[in-house]
DOMI-156638 format. One record per atom (N, C-alpha, C): z negated, y negated, x negated; residue in three letters. Coordinates in steps of 0.2 Angstrom, whole numbers, plus 5000, padded with zeros to 4 digits. Example, Ala and Ser with C-alpha at 12.3 -4.5 7.8 and 13.67 -1.06 7.14 Angstrom:
496150284934ALA 496150224938ALA 496150164934ALA 496550114936SER 496450054932SER 496150004936SER 
//
This chain:
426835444427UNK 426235414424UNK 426335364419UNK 426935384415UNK 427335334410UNK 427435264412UNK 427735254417UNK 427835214422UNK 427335174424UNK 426935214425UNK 426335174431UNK 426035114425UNK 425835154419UNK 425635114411UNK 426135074410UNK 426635084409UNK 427135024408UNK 427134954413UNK 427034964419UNK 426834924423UNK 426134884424UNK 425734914419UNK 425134864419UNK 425234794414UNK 425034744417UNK 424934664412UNK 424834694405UNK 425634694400UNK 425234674395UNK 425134624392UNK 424734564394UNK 424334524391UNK 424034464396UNK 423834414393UNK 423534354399UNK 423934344403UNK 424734324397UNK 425034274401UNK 425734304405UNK 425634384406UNK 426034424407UNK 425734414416UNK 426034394420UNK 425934374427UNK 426134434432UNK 426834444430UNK 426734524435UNK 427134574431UNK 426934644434UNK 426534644442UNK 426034634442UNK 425434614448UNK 425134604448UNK 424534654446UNK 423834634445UNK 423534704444UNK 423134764447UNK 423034724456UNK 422934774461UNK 423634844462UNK 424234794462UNK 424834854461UNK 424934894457UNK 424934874450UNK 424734924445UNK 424334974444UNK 423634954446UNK 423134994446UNK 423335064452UNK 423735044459UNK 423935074463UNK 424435124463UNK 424735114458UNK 425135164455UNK 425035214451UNK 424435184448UNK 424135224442UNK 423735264447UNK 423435264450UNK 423035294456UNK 423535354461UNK 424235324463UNK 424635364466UNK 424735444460UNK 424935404455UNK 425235434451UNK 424735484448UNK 424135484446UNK 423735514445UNK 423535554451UNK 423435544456UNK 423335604460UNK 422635574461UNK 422335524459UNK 421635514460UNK 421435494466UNK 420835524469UNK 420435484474UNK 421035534481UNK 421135584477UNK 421735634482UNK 421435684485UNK 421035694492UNK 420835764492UNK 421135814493UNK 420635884492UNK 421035964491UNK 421435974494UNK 421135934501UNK 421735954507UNK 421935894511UNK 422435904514UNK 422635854518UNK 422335834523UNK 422135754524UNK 422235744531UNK 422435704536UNK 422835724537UNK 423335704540UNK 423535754545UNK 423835764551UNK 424035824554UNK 424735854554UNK 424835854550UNK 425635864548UNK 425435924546UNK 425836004548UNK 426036044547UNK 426036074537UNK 425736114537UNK 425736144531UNK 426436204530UNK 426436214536UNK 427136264537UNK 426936284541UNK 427636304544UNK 427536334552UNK 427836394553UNK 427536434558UNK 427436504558UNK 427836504565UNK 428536534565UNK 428836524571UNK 429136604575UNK 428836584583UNK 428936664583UNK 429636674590UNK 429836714595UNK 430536714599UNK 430136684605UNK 429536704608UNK 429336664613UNK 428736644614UNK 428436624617UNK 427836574618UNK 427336614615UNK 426836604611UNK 426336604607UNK 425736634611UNK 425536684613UNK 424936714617UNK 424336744613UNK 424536744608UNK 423636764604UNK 424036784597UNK 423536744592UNK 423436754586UNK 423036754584UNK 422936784576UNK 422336794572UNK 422336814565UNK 421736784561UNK 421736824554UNK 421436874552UNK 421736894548UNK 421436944544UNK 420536954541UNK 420237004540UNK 419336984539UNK 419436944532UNK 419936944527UNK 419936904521UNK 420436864522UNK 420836844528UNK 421036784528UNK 421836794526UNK 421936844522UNK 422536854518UNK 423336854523UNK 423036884529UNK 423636884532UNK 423736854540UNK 423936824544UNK 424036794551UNK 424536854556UNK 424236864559UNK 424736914565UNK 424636874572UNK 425136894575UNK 425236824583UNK 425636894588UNK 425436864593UNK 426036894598UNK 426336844603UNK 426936854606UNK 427136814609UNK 427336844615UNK 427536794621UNK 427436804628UNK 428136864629UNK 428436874626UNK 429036944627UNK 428737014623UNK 428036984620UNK 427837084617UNK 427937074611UNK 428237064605UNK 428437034600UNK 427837034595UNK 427537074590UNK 427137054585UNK 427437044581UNK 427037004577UNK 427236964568UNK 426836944564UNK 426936984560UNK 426336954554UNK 426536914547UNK 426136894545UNK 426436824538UNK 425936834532UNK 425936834528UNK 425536834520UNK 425236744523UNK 424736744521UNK 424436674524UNK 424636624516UNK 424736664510UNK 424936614503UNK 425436614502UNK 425836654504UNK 426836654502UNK 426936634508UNK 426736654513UNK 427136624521UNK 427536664522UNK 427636734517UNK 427936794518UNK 427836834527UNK 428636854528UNK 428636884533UNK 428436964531UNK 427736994536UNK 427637074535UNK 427837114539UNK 427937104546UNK 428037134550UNK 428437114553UNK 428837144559UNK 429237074566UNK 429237154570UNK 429137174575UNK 429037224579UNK 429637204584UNK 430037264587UNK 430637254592UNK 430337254601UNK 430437214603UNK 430337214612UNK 430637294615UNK 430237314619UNK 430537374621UNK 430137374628UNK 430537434631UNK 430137434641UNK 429437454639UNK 428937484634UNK 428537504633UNK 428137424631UNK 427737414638UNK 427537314638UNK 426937314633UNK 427037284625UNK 426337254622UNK 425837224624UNK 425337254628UNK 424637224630UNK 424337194623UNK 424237204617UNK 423737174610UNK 423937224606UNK 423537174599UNK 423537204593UNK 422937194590UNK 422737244585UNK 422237244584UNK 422137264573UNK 421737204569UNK 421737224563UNK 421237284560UNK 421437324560UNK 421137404556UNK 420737384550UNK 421037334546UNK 420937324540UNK 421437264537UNK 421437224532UNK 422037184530UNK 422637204530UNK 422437264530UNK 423437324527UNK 423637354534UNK 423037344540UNK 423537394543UNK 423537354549UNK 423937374554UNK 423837324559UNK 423937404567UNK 423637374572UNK 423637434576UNK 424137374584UNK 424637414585UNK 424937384590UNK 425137404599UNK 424637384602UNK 424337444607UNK 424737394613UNK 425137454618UNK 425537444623UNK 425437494630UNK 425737454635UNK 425537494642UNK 425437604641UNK 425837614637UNK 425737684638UNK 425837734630UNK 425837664624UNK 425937694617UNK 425637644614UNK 425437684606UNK 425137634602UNK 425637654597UNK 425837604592UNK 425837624585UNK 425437574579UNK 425337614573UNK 424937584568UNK 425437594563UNK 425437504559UNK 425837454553UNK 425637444549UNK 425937484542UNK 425837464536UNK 426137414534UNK 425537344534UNK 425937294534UNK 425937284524UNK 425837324520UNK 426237314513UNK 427037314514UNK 427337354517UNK 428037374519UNK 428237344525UNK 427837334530UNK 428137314538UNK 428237414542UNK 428137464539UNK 428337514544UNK 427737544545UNK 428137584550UNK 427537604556UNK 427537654554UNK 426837654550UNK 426537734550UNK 426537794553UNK 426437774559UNK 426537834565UNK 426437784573UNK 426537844578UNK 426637814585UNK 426237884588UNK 425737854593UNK 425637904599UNK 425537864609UNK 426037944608UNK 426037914616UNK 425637934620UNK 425237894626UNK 424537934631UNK 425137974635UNK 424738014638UNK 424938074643UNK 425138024649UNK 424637994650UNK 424537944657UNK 424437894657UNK 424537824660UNK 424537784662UNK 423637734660UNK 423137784662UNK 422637754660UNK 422037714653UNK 422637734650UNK 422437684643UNK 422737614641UNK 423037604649UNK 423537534647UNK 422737484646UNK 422737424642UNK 422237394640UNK 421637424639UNK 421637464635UNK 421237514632UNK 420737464626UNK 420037494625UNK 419537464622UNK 419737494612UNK 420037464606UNK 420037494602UNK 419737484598UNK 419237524593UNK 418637514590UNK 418637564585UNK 418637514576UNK 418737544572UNK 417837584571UNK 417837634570UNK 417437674569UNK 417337704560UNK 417537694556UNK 417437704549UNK 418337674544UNK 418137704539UNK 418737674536UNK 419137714534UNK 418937784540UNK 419837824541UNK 419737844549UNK 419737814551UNK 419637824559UNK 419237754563UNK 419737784570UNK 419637724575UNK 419637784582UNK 419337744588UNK 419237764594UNK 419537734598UNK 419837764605UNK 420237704609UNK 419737724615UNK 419637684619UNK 419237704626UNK 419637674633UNK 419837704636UNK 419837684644UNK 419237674649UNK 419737674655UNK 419237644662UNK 419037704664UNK 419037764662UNK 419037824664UNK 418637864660UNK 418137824655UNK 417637854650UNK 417837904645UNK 418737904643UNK 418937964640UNK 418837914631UNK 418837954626UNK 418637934620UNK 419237974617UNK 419637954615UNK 420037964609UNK 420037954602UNK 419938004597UNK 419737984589UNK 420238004586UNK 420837944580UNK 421237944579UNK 420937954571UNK 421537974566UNK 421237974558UNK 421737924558UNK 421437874553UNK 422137784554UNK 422537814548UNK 422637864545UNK 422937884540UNK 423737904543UNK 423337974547UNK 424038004548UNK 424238024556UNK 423737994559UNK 423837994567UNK 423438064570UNK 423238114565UNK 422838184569UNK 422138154572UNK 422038184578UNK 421638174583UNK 421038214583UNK 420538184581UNK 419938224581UNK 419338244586UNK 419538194592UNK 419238214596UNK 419538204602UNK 419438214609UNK 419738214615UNK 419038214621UNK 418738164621UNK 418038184627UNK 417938144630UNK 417638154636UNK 417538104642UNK 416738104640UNK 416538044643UNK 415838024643UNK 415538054652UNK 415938044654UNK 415738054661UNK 416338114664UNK 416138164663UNK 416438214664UNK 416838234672UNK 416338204676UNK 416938204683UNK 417538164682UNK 417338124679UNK 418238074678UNK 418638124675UNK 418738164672UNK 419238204669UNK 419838214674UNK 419638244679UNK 420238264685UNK 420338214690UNK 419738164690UNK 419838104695UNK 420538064694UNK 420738044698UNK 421437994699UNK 421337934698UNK 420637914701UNK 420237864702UNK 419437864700UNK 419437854693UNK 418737854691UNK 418237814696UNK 417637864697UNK 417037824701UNK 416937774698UNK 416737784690UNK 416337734687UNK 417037694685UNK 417237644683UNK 417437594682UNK 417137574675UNK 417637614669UNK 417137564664UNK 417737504661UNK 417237444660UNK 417537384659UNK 417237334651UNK 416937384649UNK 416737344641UNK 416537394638UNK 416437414631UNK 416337454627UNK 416037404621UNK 415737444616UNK 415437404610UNK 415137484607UNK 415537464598UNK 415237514596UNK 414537474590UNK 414237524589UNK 413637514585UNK 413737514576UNK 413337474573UNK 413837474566UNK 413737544562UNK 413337594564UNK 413537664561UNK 414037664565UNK 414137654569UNK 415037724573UNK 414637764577UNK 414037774578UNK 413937844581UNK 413737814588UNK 413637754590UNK 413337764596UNK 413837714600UNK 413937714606UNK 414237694610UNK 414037664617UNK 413937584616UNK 413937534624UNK 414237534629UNK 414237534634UNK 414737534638UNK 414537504645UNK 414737474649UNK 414637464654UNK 415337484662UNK 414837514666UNK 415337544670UNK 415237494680UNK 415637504683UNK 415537484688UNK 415937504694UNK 415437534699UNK 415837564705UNK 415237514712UNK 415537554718UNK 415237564724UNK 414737584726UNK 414237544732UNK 413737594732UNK 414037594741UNK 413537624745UNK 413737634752UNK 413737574757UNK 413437504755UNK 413837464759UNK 414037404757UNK 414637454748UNK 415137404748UNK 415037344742UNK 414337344742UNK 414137324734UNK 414337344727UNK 414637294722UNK 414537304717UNK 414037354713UNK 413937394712UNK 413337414705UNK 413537414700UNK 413337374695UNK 413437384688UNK 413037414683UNK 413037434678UNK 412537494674UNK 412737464666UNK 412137464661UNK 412537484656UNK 412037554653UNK 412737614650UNK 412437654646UNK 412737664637UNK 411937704637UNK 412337714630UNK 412537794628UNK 413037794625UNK 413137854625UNK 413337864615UNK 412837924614UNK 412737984606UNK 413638004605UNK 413737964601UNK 414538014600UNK 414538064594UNK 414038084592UNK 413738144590UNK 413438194593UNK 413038184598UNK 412738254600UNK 412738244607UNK 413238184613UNK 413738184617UNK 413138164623UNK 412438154621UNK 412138124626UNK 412238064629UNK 411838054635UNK 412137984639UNK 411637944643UNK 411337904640UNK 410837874644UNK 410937804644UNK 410837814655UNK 410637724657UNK 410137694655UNK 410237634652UNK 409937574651UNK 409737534653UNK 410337534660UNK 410137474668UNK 410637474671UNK 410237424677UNK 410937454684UNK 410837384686UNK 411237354689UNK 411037284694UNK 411437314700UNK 411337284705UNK 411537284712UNK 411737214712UNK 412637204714UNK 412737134714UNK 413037134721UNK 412937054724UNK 413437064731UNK 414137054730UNK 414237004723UNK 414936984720UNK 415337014715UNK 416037064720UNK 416237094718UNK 416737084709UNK 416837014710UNK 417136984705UNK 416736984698UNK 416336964699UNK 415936974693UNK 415937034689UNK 416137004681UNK 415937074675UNK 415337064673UNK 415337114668UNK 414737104664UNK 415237124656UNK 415337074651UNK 415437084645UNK 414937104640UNK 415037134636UNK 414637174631UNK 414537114626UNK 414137144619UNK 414137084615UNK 414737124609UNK 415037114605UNK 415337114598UNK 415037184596UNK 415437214593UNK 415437274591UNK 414837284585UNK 414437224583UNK 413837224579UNK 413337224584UNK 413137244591UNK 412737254595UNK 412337314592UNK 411537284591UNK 411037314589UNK 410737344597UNK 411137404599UNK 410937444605UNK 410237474604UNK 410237514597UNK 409337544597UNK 408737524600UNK 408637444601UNK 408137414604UNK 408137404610UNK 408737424613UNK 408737424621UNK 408437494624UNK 407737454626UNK 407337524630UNK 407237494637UNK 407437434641UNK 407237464649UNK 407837394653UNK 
//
């Protein structure tokens, strides 16, 4: 700023430097007419991971960044230090997603295990393995702020304490899938209610000639009732039905 003053004319017959360049450094120099933020598209720092970049996200307060990459690989970063939290190891155990519990804990779900990360430290609080194979890309849904629910294709609910991994519930929604190999119903979205108690779901099987039928019910995860909502008859087997976001106000659906 010393500089930039010293550089201004001092007097009439003081010719240079000039006074648009003066003025322009007193301008640089001051920082004036500078916004908060850059714009320009040049990198504020780069968050670098071992293979190709397949989904990221922040945290509800923004404080932290987690990414997964095309080898299975989670990582997370302090979004203001740039701090590394976590780096997860590749294993035969293939990482389908991650999902954020809260800003501190990260939940990291794979073909036939999960584990949840304390991301103050980077370590894994605990790990659970499924019996079987049918929770690979499982639906996980925080249900209060010491528990979470995981759902598969096979309407089984699983309730975890995010604290210390003990299992508080173990139940099917549709009770013949228990010993089925191959669930009838086909559930393919889920959505919990913002109490935690009720649960959307949408299921899809066959009817006799070969038809898609889709349904959505809801189902009481307190007192374990389960009422359809609707059913369509589609000719197009590809077609889903996706639920809306876990703030889905189900109670008004009556037909």
């Amino acid at each position: 700023m010393q500089l930039a003053l010293a550089a201004l004319p001092q007097d009439e017959n003081d010719d240079m430097p000039v006074t648009p360049e003066a003025l322009k450094a007193i301008t640089d120099s001051s920082y004036a007419y500078v916004a908060p933020s850059g714009t320009n598209v040049a990198a504020a720092w780069d968050y670098q991971m071992p293979g190709n970049i397949n989904k990221f996200q922040l945290s509800s307060d923004e404080t932290v960044l987690a990414a997964k990459d095309s080898s299975g690989v989670v990582m997370a970063w302090d979004t203001k230090t740039h701090k590394e939290l976590l780096r997860t190891i590749k294993t035969d155990d293939e990482t389908s997603d991650f999902f954020f519990f809260d800003p501190s804990t990260l939940i990291v779900a794979r073909d036939h295990s999960f584990s949840v990360y304390d991301l103050a430290d980077g370590s894994e609080r605990w790990n659970y393995e499924y019996a079987d194979h049918s929770f690979a890309n499982a639906f996980y849904l925080k249900r209060s702020n010491e528990s979470f629910i995981v759902c598969n294709f096979k309407s089984e609910i699983l309730e975890f304490n995010i604290n210390d991994g003990s299992l508080f519930s173990d139940k099917y929604i549709f009770e013949e899938a228990r010993d089925s190999i191959s669930a009838d119903k086909y559930c393919s979205s889920y959505a919990l209610s913002d109490d935690g108690n009720r649960l959307a779901l949408a299921t899809s099987q066959y009817d006799d000639d070969h038809n898609t039928v889709y349904s959505l019910f809801e189902y009481d995860l307190l007192s374990g009732e389960t009422m359809m909502l609707l059913q369509i008859h589609l000719l197009y087997t590809a077609m889903k039905i996706h639920l809306a976001k876990h703030r889905l106000d189900i109670s008004s659906v009556t037909q």
